[in-house]
N, CA, C and O atoms as CSV, one atom per row, in Angstrom:
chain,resi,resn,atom,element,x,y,z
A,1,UNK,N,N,78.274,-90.076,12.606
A,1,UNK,CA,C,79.578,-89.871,13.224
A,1,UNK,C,C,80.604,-90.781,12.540
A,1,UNK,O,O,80.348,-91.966,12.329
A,2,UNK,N,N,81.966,-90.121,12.135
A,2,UNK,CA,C,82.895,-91.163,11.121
A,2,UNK,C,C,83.779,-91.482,12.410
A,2,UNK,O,O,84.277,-90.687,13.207
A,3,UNK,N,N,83.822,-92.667,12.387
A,3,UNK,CA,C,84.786,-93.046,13.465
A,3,UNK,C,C,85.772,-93.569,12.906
A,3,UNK,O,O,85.571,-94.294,11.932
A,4,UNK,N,N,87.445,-93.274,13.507
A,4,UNK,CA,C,88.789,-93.829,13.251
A,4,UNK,C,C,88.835,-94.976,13.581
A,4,UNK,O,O,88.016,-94.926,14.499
A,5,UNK,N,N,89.120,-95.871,13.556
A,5,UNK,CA,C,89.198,-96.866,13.368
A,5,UNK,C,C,90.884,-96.946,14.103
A,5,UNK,O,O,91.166,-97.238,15.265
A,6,UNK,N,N,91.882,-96.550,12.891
A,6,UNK,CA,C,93.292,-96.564,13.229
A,6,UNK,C,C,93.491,-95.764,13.618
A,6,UNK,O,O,94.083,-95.162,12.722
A,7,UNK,N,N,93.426,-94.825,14.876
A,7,UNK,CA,C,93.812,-93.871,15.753
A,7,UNK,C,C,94.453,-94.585,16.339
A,7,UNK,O,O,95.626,-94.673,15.976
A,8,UNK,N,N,93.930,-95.539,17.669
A,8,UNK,CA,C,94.281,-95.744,18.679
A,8,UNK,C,C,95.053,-97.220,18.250
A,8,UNK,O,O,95.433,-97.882,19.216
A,9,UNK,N,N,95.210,-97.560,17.442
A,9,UNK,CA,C,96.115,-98.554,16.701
A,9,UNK,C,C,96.930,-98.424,16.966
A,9,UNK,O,O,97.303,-97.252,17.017
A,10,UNK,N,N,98.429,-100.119,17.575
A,10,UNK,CA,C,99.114,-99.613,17.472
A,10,UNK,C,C,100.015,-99.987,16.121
A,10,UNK,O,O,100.770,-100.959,16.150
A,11,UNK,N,N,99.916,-99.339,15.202
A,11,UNK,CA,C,100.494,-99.772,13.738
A,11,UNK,C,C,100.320,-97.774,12.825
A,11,UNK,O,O,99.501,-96.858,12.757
A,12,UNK,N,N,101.338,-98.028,12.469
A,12,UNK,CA,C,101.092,-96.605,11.786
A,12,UNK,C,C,100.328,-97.277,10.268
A,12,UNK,O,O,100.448,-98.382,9.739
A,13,UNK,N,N,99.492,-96.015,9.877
A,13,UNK,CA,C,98.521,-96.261,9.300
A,13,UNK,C,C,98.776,-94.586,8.403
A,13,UNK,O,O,98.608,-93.508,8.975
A,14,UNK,N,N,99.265,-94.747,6.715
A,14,UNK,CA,C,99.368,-93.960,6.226
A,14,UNK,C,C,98.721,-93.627,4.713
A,14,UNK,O,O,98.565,-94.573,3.941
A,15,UNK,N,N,98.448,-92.635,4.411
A,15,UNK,CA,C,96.893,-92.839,3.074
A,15,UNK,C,C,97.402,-91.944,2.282
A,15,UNK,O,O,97.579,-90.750,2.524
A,16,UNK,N,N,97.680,-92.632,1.160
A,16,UNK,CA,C,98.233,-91.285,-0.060
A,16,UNK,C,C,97.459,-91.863,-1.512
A,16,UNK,O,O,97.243,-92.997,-1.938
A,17,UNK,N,N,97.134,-90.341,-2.084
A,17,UNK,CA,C,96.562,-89.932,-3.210
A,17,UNK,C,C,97.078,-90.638,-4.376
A,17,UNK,O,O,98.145,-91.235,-4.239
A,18,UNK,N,N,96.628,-90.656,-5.229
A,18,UNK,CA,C,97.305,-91.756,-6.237
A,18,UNK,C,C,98.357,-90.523,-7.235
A,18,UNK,O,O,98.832,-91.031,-8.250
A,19,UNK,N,N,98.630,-89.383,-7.058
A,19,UNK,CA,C,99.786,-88.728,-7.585
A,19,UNK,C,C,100.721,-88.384,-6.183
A,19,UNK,O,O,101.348,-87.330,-6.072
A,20,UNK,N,N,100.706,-89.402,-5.191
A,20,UNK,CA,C,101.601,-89.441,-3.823
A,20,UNK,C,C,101.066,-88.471,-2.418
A,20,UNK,O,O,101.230,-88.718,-1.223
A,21,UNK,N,N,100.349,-87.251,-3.100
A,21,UNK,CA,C,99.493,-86.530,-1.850
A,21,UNK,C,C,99.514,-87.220,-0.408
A,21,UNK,O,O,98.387,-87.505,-0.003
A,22,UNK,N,N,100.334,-87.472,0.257
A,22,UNK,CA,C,99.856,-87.566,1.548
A,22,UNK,C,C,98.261,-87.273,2.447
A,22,UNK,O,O,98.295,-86.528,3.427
A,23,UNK,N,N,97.493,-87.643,2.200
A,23,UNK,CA,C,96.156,-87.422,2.959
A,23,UNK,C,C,95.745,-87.472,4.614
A,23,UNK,O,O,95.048,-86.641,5.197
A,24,UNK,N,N,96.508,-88.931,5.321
A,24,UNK,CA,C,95.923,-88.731,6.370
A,24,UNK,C,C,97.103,-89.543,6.917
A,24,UNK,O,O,98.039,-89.915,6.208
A,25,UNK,N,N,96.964,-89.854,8.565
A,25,UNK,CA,C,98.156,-90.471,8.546
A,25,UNK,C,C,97.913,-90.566,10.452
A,25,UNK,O,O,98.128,-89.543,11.102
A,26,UNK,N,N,97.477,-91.830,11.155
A,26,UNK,CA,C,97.333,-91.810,12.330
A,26,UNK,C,C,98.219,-91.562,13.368
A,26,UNK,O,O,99.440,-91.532,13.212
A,27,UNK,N,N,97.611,-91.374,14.486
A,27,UNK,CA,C,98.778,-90.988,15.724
A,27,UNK,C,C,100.204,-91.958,15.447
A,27,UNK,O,O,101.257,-91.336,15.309
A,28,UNK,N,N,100.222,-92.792,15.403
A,28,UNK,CA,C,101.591,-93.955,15.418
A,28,UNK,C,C,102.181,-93.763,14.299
A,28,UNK,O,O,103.408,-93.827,14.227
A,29,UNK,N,N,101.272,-93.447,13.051
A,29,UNK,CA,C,102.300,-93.154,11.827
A,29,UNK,C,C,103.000,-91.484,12.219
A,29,UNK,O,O,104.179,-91.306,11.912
A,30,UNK,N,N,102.474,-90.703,12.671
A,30,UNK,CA,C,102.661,-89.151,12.776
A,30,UNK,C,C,104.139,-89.498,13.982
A,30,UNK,O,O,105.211,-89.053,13.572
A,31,UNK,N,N,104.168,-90.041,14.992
A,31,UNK,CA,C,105.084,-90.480,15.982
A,31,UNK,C,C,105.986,-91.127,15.578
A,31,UNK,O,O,107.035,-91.070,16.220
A,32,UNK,N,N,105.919,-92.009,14.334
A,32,UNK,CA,C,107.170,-92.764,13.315
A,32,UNK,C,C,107.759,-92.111,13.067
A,32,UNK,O,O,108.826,-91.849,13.622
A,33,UNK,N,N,106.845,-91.100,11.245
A,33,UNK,CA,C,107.457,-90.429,10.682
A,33,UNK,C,C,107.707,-89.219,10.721
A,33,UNK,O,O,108.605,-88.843,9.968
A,34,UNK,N,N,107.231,-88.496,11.327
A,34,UNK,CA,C,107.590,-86.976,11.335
A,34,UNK,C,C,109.027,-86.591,12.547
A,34,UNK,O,O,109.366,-86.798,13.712
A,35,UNK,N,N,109.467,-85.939,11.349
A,35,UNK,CA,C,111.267,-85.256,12.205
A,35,UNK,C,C,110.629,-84.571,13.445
A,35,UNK,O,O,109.468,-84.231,13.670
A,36,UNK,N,N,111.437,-84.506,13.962
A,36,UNK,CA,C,111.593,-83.293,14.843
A,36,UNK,C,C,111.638,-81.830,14.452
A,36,UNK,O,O,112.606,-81.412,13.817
A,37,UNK,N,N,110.460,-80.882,14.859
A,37,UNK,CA,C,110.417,-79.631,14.100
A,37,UNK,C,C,109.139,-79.610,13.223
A,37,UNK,O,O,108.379,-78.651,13.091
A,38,UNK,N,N,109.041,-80.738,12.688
A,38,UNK,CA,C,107.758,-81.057,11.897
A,38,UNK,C,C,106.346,-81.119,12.691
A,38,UNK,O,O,106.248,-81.744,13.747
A,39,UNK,N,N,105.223,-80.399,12.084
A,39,UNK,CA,C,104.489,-80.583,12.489
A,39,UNK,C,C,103.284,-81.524,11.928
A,39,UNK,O,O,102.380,-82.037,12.588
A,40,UNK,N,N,103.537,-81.615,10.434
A,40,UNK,CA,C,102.700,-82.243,9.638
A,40,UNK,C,C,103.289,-82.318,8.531
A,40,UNK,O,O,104.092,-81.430,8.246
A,41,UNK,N,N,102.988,-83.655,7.399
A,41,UNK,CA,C,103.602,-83.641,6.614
A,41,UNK,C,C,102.203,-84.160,5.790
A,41,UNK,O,O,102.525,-84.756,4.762
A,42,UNK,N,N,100.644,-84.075,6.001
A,42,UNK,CA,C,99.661,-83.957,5.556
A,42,UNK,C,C,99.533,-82.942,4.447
A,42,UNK,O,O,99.486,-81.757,4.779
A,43,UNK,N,N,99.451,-83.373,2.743
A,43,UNK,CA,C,99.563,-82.174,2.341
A,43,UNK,C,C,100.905,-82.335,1.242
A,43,UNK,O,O,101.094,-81.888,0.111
A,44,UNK,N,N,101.648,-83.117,2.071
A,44,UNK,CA,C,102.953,-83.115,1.374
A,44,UNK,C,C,103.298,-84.701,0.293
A,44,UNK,O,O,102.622,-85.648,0.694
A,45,UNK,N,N,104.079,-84.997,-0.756
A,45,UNK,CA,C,104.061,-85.670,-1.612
A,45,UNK,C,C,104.834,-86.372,-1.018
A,45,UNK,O,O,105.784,-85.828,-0.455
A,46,UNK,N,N,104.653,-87.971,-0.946
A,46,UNK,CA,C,105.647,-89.036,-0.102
A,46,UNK,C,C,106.631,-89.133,-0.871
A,46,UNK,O,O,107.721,-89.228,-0.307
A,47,UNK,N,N,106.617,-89.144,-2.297
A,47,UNK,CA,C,107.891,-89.360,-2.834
A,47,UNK,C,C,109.348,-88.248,-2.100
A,47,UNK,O,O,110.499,-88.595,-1.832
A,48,UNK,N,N,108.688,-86.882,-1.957
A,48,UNK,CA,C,109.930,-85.829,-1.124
A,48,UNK,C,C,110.159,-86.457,-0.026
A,48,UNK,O,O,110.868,-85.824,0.756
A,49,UNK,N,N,109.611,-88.087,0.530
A,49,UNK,CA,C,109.898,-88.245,2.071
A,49,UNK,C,C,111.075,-89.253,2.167
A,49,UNK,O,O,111.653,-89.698,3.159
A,50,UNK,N,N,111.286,-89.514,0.644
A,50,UNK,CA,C,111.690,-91.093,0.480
A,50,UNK,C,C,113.024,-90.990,-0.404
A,50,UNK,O,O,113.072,-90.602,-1.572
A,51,UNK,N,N,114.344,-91.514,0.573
A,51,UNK,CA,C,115.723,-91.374,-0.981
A,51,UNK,C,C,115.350,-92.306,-1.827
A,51,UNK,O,O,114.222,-92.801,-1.821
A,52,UNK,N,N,116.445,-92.678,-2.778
A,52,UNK,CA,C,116.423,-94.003,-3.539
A,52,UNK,C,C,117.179,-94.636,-2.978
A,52,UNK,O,O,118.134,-94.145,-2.376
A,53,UNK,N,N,116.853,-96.261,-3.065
A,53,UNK,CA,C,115.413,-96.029,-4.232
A,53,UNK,C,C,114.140,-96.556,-3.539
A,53,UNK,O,O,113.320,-97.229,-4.164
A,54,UNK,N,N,114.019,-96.307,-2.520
A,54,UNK,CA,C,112.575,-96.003,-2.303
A,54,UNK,C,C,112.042,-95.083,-2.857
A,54,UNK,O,O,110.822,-95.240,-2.903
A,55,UNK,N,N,112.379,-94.209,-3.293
A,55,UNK,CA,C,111.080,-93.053,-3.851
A,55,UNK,C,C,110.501,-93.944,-5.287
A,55,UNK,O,O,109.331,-94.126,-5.623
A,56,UNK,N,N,111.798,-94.421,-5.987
A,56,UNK,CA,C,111.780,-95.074,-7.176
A,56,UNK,C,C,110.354,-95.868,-7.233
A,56,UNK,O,O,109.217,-95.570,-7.599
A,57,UNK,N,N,110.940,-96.952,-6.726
A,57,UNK,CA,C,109.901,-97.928,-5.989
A,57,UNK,C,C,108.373,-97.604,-5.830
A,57,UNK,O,O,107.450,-98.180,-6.408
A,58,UNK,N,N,108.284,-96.544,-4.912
A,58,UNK,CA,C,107.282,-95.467,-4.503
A,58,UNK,C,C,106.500,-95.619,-5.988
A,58,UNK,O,O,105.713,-96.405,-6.516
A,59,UNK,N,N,107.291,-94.233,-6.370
A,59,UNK,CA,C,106.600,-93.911,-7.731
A,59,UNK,C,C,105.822,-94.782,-8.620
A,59,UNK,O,O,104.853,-94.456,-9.305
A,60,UNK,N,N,106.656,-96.511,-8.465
A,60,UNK,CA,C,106.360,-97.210,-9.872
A,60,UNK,C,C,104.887,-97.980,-9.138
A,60,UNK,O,O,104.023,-98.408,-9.903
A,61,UNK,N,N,104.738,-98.080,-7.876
A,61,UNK,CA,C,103.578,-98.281,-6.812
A,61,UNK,C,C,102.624,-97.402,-7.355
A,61,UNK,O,O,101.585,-97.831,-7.858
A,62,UNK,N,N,102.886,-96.248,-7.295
A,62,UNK,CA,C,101.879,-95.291,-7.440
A,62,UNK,C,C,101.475,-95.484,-8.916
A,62,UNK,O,O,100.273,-95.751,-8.951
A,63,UNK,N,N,102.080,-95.447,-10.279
A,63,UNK,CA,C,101.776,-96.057,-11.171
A,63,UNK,C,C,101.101,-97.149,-11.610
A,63,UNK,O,O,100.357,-97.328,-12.575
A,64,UNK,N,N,101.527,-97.913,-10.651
A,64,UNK,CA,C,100.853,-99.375,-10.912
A,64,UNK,C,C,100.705,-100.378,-9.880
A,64,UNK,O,O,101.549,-101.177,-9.475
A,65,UNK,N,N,99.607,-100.228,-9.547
A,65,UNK,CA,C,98.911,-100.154,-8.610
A,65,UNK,C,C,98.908,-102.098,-8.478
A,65,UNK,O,O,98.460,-102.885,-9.311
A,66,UNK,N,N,99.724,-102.485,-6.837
A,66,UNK,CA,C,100.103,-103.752,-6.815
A,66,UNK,C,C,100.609,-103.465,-5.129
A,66,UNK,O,O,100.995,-102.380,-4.695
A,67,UNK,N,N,100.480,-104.814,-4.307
A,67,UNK,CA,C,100.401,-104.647,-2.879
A,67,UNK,C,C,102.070,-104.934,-2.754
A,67,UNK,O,O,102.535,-105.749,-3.551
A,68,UNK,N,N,102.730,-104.469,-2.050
A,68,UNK,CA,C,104.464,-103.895,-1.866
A,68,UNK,C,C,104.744,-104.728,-0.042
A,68,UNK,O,O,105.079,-104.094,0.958
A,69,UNK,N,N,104.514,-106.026,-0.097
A,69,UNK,CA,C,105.138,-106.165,1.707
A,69,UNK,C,C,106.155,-106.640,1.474
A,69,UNK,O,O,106.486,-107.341,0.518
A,70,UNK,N,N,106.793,-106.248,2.439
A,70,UNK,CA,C,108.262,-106.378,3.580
A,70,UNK,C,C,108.724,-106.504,4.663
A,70,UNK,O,O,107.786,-106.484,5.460
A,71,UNK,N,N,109.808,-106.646,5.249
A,71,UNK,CA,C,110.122,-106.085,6.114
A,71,UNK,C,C,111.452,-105.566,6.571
A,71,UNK,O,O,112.280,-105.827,5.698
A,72,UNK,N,N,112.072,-104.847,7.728
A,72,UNK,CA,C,113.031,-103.724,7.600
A,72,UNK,C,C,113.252,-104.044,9.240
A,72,UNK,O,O,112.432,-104.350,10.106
A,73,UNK,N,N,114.466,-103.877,9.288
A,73,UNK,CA,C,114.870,-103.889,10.411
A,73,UNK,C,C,116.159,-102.404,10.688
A,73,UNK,O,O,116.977,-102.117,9.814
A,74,UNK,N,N,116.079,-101.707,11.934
A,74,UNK,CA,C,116.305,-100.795,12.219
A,74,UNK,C,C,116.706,-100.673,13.511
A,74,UNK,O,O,115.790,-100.801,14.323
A,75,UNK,N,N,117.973,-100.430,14.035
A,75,UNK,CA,C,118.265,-100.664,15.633
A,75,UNK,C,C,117.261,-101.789,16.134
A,75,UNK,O,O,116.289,-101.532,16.844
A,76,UNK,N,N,117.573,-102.975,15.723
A,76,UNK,CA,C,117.479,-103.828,16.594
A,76,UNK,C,C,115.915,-104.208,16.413
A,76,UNK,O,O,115.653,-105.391,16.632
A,77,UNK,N,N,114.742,-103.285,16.009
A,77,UNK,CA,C,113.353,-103.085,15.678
A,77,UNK,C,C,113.382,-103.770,14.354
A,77,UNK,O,O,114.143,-103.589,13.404
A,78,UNK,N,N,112.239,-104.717,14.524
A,78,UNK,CA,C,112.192,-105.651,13.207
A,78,UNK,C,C,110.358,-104.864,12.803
A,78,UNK,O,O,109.518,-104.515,13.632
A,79,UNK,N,N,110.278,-104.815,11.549
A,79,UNK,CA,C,108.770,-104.108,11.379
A,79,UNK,C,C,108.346,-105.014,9.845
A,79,UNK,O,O,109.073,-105.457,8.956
A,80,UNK,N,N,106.627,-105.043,10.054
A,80,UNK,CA,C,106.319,-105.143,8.539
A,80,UNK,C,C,105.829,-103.919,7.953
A,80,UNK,O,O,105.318,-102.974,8.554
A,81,UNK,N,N,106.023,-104.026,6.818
A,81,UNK,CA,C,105.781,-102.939,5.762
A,81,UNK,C,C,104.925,-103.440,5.089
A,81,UNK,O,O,105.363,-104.359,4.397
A,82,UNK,N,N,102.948,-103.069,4.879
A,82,UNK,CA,C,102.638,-103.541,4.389
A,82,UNK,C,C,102.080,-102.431,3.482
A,82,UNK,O,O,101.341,-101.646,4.077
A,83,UNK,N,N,102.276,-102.186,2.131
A,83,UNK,CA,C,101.665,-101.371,1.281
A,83,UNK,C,C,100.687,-101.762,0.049
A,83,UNK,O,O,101.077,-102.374,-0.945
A,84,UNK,N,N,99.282,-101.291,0.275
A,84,UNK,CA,C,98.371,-101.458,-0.613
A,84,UNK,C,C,97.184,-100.631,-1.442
A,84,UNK,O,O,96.497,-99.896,-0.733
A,85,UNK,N,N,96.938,-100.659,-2.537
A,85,UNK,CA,C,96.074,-99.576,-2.955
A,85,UNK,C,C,95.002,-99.790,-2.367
A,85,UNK,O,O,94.705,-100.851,-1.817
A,86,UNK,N,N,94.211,-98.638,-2.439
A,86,UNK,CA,C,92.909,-98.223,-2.202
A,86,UNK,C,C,92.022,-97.714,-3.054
A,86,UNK,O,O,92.432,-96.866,-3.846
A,87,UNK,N,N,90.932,-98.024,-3.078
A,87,UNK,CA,C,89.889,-98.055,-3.900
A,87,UNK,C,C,88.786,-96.697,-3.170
A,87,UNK,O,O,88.362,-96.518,-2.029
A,88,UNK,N,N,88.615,-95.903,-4.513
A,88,UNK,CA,C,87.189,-95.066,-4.226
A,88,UNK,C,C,86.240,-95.430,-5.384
A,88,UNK,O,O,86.216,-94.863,-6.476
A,89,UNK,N,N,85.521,-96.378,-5.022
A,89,UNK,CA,C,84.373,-97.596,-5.083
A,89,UNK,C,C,85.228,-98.210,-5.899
A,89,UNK,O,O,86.148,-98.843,-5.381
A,90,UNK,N,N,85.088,-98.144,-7.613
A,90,UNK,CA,C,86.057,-98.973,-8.585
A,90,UNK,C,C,86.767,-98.145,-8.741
A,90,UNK,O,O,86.792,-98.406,-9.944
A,91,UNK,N,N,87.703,-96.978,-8.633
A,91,UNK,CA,C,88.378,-96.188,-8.425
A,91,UNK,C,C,89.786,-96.299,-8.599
A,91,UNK,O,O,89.799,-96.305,-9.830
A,92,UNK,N,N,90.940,-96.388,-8.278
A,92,UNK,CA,C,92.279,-96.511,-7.791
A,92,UNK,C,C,92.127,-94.979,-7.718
A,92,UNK,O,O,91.974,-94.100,-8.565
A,93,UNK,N,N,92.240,-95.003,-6.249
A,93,UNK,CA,C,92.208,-93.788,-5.401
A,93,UNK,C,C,93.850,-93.286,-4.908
A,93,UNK,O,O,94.221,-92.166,-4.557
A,94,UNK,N,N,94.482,-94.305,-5.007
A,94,UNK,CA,C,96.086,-94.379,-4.057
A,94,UNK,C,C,96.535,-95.702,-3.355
A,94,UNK,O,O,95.991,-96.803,-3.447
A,95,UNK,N,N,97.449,-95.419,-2.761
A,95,UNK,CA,C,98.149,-96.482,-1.878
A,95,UNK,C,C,97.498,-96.344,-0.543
A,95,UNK,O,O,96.602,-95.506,-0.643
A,96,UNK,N,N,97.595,-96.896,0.844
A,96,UNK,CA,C,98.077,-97.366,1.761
A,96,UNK,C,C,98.977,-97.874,2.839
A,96,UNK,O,O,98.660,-99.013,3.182
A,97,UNK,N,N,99.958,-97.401,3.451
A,97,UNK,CA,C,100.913,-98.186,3.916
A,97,UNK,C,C,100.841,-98.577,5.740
A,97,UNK,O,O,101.176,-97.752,6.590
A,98,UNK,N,N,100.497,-99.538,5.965
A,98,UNK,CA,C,100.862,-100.245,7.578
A,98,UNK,C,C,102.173,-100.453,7.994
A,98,UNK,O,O,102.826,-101.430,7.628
A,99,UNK,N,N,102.493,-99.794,8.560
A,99,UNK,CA,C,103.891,-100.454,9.742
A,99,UNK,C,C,103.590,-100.991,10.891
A,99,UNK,O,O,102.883,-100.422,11.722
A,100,UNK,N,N,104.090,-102.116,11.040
A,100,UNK,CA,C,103.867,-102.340,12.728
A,100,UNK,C,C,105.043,-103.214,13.038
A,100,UNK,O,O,105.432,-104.023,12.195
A,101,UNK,N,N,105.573,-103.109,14.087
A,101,UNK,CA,C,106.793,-103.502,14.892
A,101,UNK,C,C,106.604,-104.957,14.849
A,101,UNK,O,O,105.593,-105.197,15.510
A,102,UNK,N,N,107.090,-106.007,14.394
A,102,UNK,CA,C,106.951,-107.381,14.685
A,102,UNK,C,C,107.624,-108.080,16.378
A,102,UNK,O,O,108.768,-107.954,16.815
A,103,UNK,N,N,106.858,-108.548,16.797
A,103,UNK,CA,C,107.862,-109.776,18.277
A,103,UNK,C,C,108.984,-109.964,17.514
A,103,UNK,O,O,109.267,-109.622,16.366
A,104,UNK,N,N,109.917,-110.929,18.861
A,104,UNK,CA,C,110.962,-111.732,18.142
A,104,UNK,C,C,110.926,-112.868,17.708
A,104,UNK,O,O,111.787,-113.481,17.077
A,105,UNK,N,N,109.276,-113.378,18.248
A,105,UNK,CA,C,109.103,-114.241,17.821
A,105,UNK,C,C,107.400,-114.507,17.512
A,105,UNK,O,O,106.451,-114.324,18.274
A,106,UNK,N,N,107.414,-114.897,16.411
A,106,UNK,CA,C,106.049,-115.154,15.913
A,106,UNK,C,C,105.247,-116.382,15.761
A,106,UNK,O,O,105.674,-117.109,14.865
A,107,UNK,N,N,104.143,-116.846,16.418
A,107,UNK,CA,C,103.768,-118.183,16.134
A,107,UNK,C,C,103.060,-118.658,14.933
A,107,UNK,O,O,101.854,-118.665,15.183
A,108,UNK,N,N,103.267,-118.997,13.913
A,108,UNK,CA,C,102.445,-119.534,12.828
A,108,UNK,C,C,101.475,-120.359,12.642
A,108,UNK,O,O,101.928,-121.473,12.908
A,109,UNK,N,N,100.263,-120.451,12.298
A,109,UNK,CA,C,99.259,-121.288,13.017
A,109,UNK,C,C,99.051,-121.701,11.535
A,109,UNK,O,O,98.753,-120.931,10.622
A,110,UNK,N,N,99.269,-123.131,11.435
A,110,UNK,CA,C,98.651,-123.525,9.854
A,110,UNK,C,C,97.342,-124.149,9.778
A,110,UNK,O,O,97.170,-125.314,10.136
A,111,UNK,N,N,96.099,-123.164,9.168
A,111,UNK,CA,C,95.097,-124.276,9.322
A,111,UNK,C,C,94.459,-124.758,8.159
A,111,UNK,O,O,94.344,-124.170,7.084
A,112,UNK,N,N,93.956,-126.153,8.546
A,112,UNK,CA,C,93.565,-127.234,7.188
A,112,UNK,C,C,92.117,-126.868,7.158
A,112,UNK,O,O,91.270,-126.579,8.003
A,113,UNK,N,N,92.165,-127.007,5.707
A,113,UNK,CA,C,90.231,-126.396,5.295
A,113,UNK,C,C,89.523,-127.800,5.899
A,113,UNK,O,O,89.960,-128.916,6.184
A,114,UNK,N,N,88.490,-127.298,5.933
A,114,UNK,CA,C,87.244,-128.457,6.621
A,114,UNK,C,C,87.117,-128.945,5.522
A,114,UNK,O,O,86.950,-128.323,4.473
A,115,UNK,N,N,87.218,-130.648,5.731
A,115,UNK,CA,C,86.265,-131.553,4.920
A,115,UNK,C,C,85.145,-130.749,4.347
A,115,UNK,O,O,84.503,-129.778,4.747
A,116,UNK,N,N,85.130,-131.631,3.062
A,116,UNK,CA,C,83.750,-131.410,2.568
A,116,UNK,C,C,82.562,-132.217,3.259
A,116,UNK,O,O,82.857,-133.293,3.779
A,117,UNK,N,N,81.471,-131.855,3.296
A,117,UNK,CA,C,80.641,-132.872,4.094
A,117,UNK,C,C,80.053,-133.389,2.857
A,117,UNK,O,O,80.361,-132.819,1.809
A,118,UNK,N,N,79.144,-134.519,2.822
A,118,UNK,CA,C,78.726,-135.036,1.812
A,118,UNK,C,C,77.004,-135.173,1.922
A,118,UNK,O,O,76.364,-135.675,0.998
């Protein structure tokens, strides 16, 4: 049995082909990105999803394959953008991209490596 993992996540969770193919794309990403009217955009090339220069951007990702975080703020909604390739075994299979809504406030926890013991 393959179990989802990022279904019930709440972070959209989006999987594209390494020539942009859209592949899969969980409940929270499907509730982000898809318009109104849309039923799926599985199938479809992310670069058509994206103006410039994000598509730009996009593209040179998809080329060359390197992890893309950010973040974006939107009515008041602060989010990270975390984009990374994916591997089919040694592969470069495609990208990856996580969104998830950040607090307003975040606690940073700095921690110190353990002594060496001797």
């Amino acid at each position: 049995m393959k179990r989802d993992y990022f279904e019930g996540a709440d972070v959209a969770v989006t999987i594209c082909a390494k020539d942009g193919t859209i592949l899969d794309m969980n409940g929270k990403s499907r509730k982000t990105f898809l318009k109104p009217g849309l039923k799926d955009i599985i199938g479809k090339n992310v670069l058509d999803c994206h103006p410039e220069p994000a598509r730009s951007l996009l593209a040179d990702l998809l080329a060359n394959p390197r992890n893309n975080v950010y973040t974006v703020e939107k009515e008041g909604v602060k989010k990270l953008i975390f984009q990374t390739p994916w591997y089919d075994g040694d592969e470069y299979a495609g990208f990856m991209e996580l969104s998830m809504v950040l607090p307003e406030t975040i606690p940073n926890r700095v921690r110190k490596p353990k002594p060496e013991s001797k």
